[in-house]
ZAMIVEX-186904 format. One line per field, with one value per residue (C-alpha): x negated, y, z negated. Coordinates in Angstrom, 1 decimal. Example, Ala and Ser with C-alpha at 12.3 -4.5 7.8 and 13.67 -1.06 7.14 Angstrom:
2
c1: c(-12.3, -13.7)
c2: c(-4.5, -1.1)
c3: c(-7.8, -7.1)
***
This chain:
660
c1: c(47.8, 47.5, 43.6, 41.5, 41.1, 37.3, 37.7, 40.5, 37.6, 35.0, 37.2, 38.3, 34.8, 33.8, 36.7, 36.1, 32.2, 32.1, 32.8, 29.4, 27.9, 28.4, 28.0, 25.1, 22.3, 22.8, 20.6, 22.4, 21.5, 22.4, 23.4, 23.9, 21.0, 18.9, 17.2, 17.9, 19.5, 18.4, 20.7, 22.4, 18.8, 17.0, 14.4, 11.7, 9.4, 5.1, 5.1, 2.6, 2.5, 1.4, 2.2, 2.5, 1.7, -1.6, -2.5, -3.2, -0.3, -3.5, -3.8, -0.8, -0.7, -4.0, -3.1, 0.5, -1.5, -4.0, -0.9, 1.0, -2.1, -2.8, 0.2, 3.2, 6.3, 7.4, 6.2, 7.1, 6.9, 8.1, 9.6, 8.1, 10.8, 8.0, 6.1, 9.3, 11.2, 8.3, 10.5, 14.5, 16.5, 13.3, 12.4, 9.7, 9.4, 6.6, 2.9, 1.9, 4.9, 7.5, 9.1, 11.1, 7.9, 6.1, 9.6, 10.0, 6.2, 6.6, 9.4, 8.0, 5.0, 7.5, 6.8, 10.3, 10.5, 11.4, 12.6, 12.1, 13.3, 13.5, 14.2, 11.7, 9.1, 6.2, 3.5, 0.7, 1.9, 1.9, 5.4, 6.3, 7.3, 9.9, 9.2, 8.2, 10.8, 13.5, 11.5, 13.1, 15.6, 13.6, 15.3, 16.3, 16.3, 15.1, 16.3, 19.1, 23.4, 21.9, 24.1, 21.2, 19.1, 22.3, 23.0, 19.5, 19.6, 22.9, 21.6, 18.2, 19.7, 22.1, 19.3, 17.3, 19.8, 21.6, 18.0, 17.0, 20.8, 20.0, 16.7, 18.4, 18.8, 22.4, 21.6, 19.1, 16.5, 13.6, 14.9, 16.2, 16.4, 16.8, 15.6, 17.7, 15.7, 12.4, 11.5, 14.4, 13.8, 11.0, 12.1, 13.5, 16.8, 18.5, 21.2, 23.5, 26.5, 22.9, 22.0, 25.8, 26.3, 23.2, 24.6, 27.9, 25.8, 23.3, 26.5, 28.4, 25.4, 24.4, 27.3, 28.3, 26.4, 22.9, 21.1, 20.0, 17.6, 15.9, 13.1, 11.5, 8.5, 9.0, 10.5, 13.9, 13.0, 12.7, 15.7, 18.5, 18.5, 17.0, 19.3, 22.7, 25.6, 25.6, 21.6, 20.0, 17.5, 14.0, 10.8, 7.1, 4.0, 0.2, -2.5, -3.6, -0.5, 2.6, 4.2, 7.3, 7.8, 8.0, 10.9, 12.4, 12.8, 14.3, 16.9, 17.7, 19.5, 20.1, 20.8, 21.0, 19.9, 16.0, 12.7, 11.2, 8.0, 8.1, 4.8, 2.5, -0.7, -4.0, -5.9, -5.4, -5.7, -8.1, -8.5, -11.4, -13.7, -13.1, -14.3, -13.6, -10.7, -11.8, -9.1, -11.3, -9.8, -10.1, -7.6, -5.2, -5.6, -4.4, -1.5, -0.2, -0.1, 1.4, 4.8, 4.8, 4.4, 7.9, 9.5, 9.1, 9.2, 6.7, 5.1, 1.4, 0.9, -1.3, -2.0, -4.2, -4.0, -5.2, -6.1, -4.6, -5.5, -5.1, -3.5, -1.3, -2.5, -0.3, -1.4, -0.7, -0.6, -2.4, -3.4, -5.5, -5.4, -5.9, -8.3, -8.3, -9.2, -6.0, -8.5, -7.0, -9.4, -6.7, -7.1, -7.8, -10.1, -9.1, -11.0, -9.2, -11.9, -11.5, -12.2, -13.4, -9.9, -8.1, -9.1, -8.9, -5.1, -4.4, -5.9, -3.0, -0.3, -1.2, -0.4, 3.1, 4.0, 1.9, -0.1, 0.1, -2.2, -5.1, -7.7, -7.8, -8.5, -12.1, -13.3, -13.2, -16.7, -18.3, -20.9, -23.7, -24.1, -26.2, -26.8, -25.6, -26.4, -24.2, -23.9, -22.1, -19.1, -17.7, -16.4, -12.8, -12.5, -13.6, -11.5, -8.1, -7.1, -7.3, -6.2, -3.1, -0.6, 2.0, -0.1, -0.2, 2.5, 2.3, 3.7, 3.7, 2.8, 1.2, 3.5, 3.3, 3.2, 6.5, 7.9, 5.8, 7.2, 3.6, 3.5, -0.3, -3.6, -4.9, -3.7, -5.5, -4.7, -6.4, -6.3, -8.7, -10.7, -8.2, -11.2, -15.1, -16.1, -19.9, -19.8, -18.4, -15.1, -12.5, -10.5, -7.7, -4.6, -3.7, -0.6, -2.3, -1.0, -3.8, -2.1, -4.7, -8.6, -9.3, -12.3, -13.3, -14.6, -15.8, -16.9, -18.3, -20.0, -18.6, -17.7, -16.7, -13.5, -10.6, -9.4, -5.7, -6.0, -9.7, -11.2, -8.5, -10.9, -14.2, -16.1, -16.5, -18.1, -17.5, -16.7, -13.2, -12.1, -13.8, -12.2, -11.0, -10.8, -8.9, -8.9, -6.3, -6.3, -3.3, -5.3, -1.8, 1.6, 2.0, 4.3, 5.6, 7.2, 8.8, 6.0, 6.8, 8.7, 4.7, 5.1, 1.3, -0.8, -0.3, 2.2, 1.6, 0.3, -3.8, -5.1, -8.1, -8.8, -5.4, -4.0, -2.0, -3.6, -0.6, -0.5, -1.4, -1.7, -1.3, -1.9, -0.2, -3.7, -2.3, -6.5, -4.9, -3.4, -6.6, -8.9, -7.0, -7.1, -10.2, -10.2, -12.6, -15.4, -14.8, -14.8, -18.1, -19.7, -19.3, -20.1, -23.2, -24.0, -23.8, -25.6, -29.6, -30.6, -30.2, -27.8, -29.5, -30.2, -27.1, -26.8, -25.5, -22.1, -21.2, -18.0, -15.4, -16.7, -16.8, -19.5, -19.1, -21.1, -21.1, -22.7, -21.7, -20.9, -22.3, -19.8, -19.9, -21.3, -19.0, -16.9, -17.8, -16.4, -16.0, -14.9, -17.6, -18.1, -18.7, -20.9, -21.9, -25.7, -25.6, -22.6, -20.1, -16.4, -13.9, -12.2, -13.3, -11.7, -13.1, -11.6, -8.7, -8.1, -7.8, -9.7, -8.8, -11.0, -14.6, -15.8, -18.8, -20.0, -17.5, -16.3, -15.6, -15.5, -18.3, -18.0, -14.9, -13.5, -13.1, -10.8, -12.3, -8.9, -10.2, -13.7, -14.2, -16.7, -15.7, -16.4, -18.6, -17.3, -16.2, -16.8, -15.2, -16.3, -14.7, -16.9, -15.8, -18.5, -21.7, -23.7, -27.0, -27.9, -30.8, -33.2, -32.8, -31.4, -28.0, -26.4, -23.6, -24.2, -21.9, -23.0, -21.6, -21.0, -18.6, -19.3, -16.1, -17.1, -20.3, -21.1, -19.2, -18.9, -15.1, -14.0, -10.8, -8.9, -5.5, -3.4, -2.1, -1.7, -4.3, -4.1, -3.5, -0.3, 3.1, 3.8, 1.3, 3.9, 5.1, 2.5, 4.6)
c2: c(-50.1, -49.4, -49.1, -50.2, -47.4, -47.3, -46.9, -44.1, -42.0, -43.3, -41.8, -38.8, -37.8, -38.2, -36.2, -33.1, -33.3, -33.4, -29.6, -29.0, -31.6, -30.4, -26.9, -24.9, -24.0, -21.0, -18.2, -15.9, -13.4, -15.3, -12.1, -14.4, -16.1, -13.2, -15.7, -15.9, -19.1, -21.4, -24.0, -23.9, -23.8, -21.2, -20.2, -17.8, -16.6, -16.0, -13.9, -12.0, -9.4, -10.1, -7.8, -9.8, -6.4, -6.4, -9.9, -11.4, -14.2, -16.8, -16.1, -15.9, -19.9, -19.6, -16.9, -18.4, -21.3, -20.1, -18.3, -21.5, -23.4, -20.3, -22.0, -19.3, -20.3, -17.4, -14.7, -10.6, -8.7, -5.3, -5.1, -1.5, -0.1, 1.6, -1.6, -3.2, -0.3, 1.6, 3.9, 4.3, 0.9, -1.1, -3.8, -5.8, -9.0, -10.7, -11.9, -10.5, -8.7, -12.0, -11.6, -14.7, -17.0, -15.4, -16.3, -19.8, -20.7, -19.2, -21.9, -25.0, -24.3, -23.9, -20.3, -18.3, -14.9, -11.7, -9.0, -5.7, -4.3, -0.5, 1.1, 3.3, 1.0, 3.7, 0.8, 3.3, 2.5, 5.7, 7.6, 4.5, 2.9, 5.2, 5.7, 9.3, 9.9, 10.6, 13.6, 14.9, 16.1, 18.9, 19.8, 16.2, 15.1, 11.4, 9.0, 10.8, 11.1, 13.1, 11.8, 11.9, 9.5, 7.3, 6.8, 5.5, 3.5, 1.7, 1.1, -0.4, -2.5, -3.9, -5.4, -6.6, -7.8, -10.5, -11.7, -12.1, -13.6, -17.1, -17.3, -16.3, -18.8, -19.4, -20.4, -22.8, -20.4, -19.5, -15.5, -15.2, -11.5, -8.1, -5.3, -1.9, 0.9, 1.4, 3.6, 5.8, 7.2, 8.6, 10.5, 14.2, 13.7, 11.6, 11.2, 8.4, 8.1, 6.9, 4.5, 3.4, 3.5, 1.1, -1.0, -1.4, -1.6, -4.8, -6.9, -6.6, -7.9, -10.0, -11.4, -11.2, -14.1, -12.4, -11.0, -7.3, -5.6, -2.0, -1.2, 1.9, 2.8, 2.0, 4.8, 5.8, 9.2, 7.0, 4.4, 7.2, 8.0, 4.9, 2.6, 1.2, -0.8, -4.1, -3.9, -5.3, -3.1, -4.2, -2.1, -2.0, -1.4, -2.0, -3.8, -2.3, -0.7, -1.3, -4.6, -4.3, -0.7, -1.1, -3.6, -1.7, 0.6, -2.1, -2.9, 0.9, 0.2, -3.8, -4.3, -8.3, -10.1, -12.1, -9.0, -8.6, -6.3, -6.4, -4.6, -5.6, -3.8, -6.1, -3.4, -0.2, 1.7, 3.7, 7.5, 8.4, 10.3, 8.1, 5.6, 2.6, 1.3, -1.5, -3.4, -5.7, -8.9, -9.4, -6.3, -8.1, -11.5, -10.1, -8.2, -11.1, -13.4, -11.4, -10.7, -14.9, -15.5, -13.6, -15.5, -12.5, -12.6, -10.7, -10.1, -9.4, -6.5, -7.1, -10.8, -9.6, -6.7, -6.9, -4.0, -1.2, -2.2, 0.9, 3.7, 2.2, 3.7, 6.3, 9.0, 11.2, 14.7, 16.9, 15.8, 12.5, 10.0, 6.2, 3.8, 0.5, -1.2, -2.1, -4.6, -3.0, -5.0, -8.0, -11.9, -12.6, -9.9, -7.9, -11.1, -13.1, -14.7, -16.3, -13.9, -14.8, -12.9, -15.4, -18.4, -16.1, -15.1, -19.5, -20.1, -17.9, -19.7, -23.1, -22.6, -21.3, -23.9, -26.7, -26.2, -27.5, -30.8, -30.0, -28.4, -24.6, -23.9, -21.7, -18.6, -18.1, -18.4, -14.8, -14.3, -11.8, -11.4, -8.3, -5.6, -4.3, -1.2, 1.4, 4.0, 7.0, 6.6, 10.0, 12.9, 12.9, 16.4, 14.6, 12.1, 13.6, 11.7, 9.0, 9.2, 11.8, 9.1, 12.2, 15.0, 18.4, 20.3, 24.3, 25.8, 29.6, 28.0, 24.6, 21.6, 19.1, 14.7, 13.9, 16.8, 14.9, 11.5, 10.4, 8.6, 8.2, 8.8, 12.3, 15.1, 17.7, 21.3, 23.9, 27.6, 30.6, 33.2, 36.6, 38.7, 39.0, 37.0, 38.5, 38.1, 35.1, 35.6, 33.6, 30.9, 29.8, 28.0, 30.2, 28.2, 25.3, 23.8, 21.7, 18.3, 16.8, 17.3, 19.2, 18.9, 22.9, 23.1, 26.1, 26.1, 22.4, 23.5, 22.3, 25.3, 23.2, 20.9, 22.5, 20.2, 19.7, 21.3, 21.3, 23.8, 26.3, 28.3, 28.4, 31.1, 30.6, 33.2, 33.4, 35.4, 36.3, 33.5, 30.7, 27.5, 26.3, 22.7, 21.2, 17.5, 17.0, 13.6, 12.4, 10.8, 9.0, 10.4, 11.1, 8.2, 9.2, 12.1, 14.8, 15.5, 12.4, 15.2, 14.9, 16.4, 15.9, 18.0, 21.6, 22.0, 26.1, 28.8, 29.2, 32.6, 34.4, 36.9, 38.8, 37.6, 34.5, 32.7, 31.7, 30.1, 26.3, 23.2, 19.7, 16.6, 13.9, 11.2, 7.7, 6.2, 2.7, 2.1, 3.5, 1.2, -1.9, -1.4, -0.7, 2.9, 4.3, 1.7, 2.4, 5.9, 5.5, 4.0, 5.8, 8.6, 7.4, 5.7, 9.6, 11.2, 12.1, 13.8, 12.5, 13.8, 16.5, 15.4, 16.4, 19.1, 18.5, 17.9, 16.9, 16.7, 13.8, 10.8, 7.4, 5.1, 1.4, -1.8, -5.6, -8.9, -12.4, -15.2, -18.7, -21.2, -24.7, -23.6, -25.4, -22.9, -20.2, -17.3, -16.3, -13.6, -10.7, -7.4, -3.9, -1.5, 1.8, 3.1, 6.9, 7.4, 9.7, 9.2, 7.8, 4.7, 1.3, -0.8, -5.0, -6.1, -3.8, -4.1, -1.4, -2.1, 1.3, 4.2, 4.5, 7.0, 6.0, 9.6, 10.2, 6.7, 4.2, 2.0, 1.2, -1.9, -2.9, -6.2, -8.1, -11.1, -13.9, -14.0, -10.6, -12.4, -14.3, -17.3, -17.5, -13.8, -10.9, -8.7, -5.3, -2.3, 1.0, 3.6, 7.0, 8.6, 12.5, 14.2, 13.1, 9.9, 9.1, 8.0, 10.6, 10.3, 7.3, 3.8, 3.6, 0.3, -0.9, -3.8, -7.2, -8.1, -11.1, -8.9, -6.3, -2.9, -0.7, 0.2, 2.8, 5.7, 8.8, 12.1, 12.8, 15.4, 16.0, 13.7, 12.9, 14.2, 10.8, 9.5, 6.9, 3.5, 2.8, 4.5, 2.8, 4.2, 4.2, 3.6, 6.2, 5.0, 2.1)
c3: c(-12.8, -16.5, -17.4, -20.5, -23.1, -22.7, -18.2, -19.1, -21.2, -18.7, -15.9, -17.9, -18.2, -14.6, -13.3, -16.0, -15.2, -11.2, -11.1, -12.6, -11.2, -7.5, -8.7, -7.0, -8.7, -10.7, -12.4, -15.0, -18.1, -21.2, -24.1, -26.8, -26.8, -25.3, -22.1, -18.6, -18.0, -14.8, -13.9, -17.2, -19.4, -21.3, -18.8, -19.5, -15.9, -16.2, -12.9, -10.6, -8.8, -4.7, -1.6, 1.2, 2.8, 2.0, 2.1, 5.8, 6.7, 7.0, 3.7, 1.7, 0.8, -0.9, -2.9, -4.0, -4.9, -6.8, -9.0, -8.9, -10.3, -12.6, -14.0, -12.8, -12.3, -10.3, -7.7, -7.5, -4.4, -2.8, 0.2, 1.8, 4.2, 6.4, 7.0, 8.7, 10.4, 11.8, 14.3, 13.9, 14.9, 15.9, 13.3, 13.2, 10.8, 12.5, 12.0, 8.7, 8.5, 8.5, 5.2, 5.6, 6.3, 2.8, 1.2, 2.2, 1.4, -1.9, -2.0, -0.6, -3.2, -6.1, -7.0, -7.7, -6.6, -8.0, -5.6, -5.1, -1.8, -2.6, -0.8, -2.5, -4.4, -4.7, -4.8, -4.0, -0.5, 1.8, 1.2, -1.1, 1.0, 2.7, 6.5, 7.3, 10.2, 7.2, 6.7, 10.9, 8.4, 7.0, 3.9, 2.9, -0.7, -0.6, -3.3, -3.7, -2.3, 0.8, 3.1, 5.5, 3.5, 2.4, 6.4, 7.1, 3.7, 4.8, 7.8, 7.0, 3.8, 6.6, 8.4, 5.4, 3.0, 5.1, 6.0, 2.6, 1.4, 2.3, 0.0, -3.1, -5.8, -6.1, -2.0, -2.3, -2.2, -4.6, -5.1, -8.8, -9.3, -7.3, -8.1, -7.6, -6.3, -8.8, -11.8, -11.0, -14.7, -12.9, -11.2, -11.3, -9.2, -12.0, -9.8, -10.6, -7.9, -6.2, -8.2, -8.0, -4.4, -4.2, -6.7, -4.6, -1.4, -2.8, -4.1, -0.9, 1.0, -2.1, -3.5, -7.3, -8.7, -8.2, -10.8, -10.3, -12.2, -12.9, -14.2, -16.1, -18.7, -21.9, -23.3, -24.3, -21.7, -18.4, -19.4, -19.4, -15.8, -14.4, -16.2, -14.6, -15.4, -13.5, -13.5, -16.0, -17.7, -17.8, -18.9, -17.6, -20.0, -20.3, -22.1, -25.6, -26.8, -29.3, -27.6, -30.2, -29.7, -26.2, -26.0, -28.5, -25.8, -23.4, -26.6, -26.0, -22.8, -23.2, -26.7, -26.2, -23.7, -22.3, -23.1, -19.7, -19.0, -15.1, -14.6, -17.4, -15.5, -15.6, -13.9, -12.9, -9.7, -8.0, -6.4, -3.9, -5.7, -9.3, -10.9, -10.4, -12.6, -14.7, -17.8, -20.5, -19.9, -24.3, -23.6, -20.9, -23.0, -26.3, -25.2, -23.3, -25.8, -27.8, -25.5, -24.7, -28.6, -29.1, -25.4, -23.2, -19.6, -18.1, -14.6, -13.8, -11.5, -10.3, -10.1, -6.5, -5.1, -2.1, 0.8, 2.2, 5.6, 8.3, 7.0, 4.5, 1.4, -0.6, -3.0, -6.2, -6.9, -7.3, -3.9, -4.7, -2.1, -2.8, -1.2, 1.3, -1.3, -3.5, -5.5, -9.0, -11.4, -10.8, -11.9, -8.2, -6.2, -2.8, -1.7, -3.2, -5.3, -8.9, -11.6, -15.4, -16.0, -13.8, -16.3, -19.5, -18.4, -17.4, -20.7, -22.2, -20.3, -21.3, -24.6, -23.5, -21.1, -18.5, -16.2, -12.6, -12.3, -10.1, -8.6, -8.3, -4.8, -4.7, -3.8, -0.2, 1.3, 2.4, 5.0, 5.9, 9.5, 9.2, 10.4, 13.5, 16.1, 16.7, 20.0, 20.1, 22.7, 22.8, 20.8, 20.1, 21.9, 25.0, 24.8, 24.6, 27.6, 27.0, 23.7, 23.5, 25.7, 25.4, 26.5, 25.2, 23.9, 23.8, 20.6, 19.1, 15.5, 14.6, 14.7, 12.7, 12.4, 11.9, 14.7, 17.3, 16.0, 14.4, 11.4, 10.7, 11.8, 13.1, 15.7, 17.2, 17.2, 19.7, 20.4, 20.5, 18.7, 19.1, 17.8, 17.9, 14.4, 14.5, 11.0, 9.2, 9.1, 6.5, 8.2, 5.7, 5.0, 2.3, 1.6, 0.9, 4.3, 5.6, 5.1, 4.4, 5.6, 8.9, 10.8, 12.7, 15.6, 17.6, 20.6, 20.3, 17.2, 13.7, 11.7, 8.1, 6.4, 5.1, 2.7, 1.1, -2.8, -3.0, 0.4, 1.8, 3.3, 4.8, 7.1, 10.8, 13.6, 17.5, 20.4, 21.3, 23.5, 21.8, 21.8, 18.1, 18.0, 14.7, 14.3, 11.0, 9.6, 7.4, 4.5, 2.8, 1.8, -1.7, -3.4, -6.1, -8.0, -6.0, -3.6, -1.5, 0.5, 2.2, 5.5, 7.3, 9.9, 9.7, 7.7, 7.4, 9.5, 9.3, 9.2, 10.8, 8.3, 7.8, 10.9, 11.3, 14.4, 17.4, 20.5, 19.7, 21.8, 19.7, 20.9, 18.8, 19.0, 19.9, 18.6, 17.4, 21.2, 22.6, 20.6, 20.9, 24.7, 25.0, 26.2, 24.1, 25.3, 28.6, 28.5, 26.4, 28.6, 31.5, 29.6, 29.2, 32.2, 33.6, 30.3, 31.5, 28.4, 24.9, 21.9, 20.3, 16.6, 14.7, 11.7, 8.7, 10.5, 13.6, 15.7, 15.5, 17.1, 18.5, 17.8, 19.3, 18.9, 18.9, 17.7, 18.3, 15.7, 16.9, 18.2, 17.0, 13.4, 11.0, 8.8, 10.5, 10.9, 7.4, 5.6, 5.2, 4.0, 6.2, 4.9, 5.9, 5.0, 5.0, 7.0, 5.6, 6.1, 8.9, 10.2, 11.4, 14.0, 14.7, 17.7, 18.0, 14.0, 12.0, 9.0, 7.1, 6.0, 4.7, 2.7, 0.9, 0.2, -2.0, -3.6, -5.5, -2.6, -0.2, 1.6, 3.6, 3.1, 6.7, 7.0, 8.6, 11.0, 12.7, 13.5, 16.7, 18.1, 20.9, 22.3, 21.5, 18.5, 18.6, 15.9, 16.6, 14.2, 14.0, 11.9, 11.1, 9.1, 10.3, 11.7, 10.5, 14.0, 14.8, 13.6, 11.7, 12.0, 13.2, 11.8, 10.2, 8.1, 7.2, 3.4, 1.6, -1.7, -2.1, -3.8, -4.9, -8.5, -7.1, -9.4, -8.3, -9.6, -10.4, -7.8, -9.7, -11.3, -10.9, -13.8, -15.6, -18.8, -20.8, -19.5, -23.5, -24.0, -23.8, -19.7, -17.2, -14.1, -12.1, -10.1, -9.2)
***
């Protein structure tokens, strides 16, 4: 059959045009006209920064939605190794921790995702984000061709990769770029068959079509060893500085091709013992606009920070831990709470692209249930067994975390007084090894803190014989910059005077277990069921201990529970527990932070509440009240006087992230 002219085009057409038409979608780096292209059009991403780490599951679809309706079109996260492979070969992807579930909500909401999977993502996340049993090998060089590291690399991006394969974009999934590794420029190992090998190992897991990325500060310095071929190279900056001259930089290593800052910061992070990081939002507002006036792509980190729940919080050097609170001055609060910076930073998008019809979703409601009474359970000391599930283990010289396979938390290291001290006599870790704040007992009597950088010695005095009890809490690994090497405990020999003290007994402390179970209440009580005479009124320190107490939210109160606030009038410093939760630390004597933010998920109406308090300095319970208190208002910005600052640069200059 010989057809019209007119069907023979008609059919031409159709048979040239089904290959694109059944073609996946598709998400690619356009050189020529320097965009991403999605599906075949110029696409430009408004992201945010959120770490589904520190965000409760219950509330990851309120957060996604308040950055949808903020008008984003796309979501970055990091994947922290630690978080997910917590021992060697035993993964865990569940509850807050399912990855895949925080994935597909981001799609059904119709947020696209940006990837960063590490394996090192620093984050301020404790070792970032590298789990501390890579440190059994001693001398190991992490983020480097140490075959040791590469094994346990392979290995882990073996599990996660094929999990995360079937969410990319080119799938049917919302995942439009990877990110390879993070700030390698950063970092002092410049090693490049590294960078390669992960190169190699993301595509044969990935596939070809997906779209990896790096990304650096903006400076020529950073791009040379953390940029890669088959990666494209991206840059991250902050508010207040020279926009063009910073993607100048990027033009160093991409010299076509769509701007992206993938860390433009709209706060800044905190240390214990500084102020409380605060960005102008006229600062944030300006600098945006300018990058979306000239079609930039750029990512908000962070868009909400959110908490360092547990122990979960990294640090810097020198030595300067980071808080729970990851709040970092963001658009939405830890909370999660609408900010005047929130609508200043939507008012920016709109003029760069629609925003979502709607309502934003509000603030979460927050809820004061008071004050409530605390007890003193028991000392840590007398409650090694229930608490050490390993027992001890005798040793000529102190062990530390990671050769007792603990990750976090505290151990306790015992031995005796070799000589008379009738005099004080210098107790010390001359080199520097108290990793990272010991609490010194002797004899049931507390004898001072050694603390990491800042108290290496203090004086103690006792008979030969005397029991020294040492209670060393890991306070975060470092995460970033070579010292994430951060071995914790005892990491060095302590000295009595001139001579190195021997003959230890450490028990690795499994508290989390014991709290969760229970254990500590029970032993509390019959502690004190059998106690006739009261506590003595403590001295300006007192041992380790447990503190318990309860209160009951009302059943059949509409809306209730709620999220709340813990605060801490005059106590010092330690770690708080609701129900078996681990909240994280308190340390209101030294600041910023001072409340606690509590999820509403960890609450309970339908049985009495739980607070576990290990408080390690001193309780104010004798004479005065002793109470914990549930506020509806946070505080993380109290006055503090700067113990000593981490060395960093100004938060105006063109780099501020190493810390990233």
């Amino acid at each position: 059959m010989v057809l019209p002219r007119r069907d023979a085009i008609l059919l031409f057409l159709c048979v040239i045009t089904v290959p694109f038409a059944t073609a996946g979608p598709s998400f690619t780096v356009d050189y020529k006209k320097d965009c991403f292209l999605k599906d075949g059009e110029p696409f430009r991403y408004i992201s945010g920064s959120i770490h589904y780490s520190r965000v409760p599951r219950v509330y990851w679809k309120d957060r996604l939605l308040k950055m949808y309706m903020a008008g984003l079109n796309a979501i970055q996260t990091y994947i922290p190794w630690n978080f997910h492979e917590p021992t060697p070969g035993l993964y865990d992807f569940t509850g807050d921790r399912d990855l895949p579930h925080f994935l597909q909500l981001c799609q059904d909401i119709g947020l696209l995702v940006i990837l960063r999977p590490g394996p090192y993502i620093c984050a301020e996340w404790d070792m970032g984000g590298l789990p501390s049993w890579l440190l059994k090998k001693k001398d190991i060089v992490l983020r480097s061709s140490d075959p040791g590291y590469i094994t346990a690399v392979d290995k882990w991006m073996g599990k996660l990769l094929p999990m995360i394969k079937p969410f990319l974009y080119q799938n049917g999934g919302p995942i439009i770029t990877v990110q390879v590794e993070n700030e390698y420029g950063s970092y002092f190992a410049c090693d490049y068959n590294y960078l390669r090998h992960l190169a190699k190992l993301f595509r044969s897991h990935l596939g070809e079509q997906v779209v990896l990325f790096t990304t650096d500060g903006a400076s020529v310095g950073y791009l040379k060893c953390g940029a890669l071929e088959g990666a494209y190279a991206t840059v991250d900056f902050g508010p207040g500085g020279n926009v063009t001259a910073a993607f100048e930089a990027q033009r160093y290593a991409e010299a076509r091709g769509p701007l992206v800052n993938s860390e433009f910061y709209t706060g800044w992070l905190d240390h214990w013992g500084e102020p409380h990081s605060v960005i102008p939002t006229a600062v944030v507002v300006k600098s945006l606009n300018e990058m979306l006036e000239i079609g930039a792509n750029v990512n908000l980190y962070m868009f909400i920070g959110g908490t360092n729940f547990g122990y979960w919080n990294g640090a810097n050097s020198p030595y300067a831990p980071q808080p729970t609170s990851y709040d970092y001055d963001a658009l939405l609060t830890e909370a999660g709470d609408l900010t005047e910076k929130y609508f200043a930073v939507r008012d920016v998008i709109k003029m760069y692209k629609k925003i979502p019809d709607g309502v934003v979703p509000p603030s979460t409601p927050k809820f004061a249930y008071g004050p409530v009474e605390m007890k003193k359970l028991r000392t840590v000391s007398e409650s090694l067994d229930i608490l050490s599930f390993s027992g001890p283990v005798k040793s000529p010289y102190p062990l530390t975390f990671v050769e007792l396979n603990q990750a976090f938390g505290f151990m306790l290291y015992q031995t005796t007084l070799p000589i008379d001290c009738s005099k004080p006599t210098p107790l010390s870790s001359p080199f520097n090894g108290v990793h990272d704040r010991a609490y010194v007992t002797i004899d049931g009597v507390v004898a001072g803190i050694l603390e990491r950088d800042k108290a290496i010695s203090i004086n103690v005095t006792g008979k030969a014989g005397s029991h020294i009890h040492i209670l060393v809490e890991n306070m975060g690994r470092v995460n970033y910059g070579k010292g994430i090497n951060d071995f914790k405990g005892l990491v060095s020999n302590l000295t009595l005077g001139a001579d190195t003290l021997t003959n230890w007994t450490v028990y690795s402390l499994s508290i989390d277990e014991a709290v969760r179970d229970g254990l500590i209440w029970e032993a509390g009580v019959r502690r004190a069921s059998s106690s006739a005479n009261p506590s003595p009124p403590p001295a300006a320190l007192s041992q380790p201990t447990f503190y318990g107490g309860t209160f009951q939210i009302p059943d059949g109160i509409p809306d209730l529970p709620q999220d709340t606030y813990l605060q801490f009038p005059n106590w010092s410093k330690g770690q708080v527990w609701i129900n078996g939760f681990n909240l994280g630390r308190y340390w209101p004597s030294r600041g910023p932070q001072v409340t606690i933010f509590v999820p509403a998920h960890v609450l309970s109406t339908r049985a009495v509440n739980n607070v576990t308090i290990l408080e390690l300095e001193a309780a104010p319970c004798s004479p005065g009240p002793c109470v914990v208190k549930f506020t509806d208002t946070p505080i993380i910005n109290a006055t503090v006087k700067a113990i000593t600052p981490c060395m960093r640069e100004p938060l105006n200059t063109q780099h501020h992230s190493w810390l990233h």
